[in-house]
C-alpha positions, 0 to 999 in steps of 0.5 A: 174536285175528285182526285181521278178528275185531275188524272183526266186533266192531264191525260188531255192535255198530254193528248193536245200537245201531242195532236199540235206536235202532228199538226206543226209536222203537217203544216211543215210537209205542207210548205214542202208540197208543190201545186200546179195550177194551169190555164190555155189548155197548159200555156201557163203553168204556176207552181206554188208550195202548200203555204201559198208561196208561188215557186214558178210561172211558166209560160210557153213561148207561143201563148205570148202575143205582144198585141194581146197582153190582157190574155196572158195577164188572164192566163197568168191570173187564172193559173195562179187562182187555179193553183191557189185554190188546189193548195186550200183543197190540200190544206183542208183535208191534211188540216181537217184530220185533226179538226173531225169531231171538234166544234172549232168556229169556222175558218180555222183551217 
């Protein structure tokens, strides 16, 4: 192996340890993110930080029907999957910056 190609080696390596310095940083901005997903036109509001963690469940008082449970079970439910599926949004694109360019299998991020 020539003498320059080692030179290289380095270089790289110092370049992926310093992208999986900016990744953890943005993993942890994520976890301090909140995402509100709501459902009824906002009569059910969830809040979950960009680590998936639910923070809140807001219900206001007139969508609760004690003769209609299943609805705000639905509601709650489609809240939370609304929430959820904002914080992936959010995670793929702060996560997908350090990915453009590489062949990584799918799923990684």
């Amino acid at each position: 192996m020539m003498r320059g190609g080692m030179g290289n080696m380095q270089n790289m390596m110092k370049q992926m340890q310093k992208m999986q310095k900016k990744m953890a940083e943005a993993q942890e901005e994520l976890g301090e993110k909140k995402i509100e997903g709501t459902a009824g036109g906002g009569m059910v509001t969830v809040v979950v930080s960009g680590h998936k963690e639910i923070l809140e469940v807001n219900i206001k008082p007139d969508v609760v029907d004690p003769e209609d449970i299943e609805m705000l079970q639905d509601l709650v439910l489609a809240a939370t999957n609304d929430a959820l599926k904002k914080a992936d949004e959010l995670t793929n694109q702060t996560m997908g910056q350090f990915t453009k360019g590489m062949n990584l299998p799918g799923g990684m991020f």
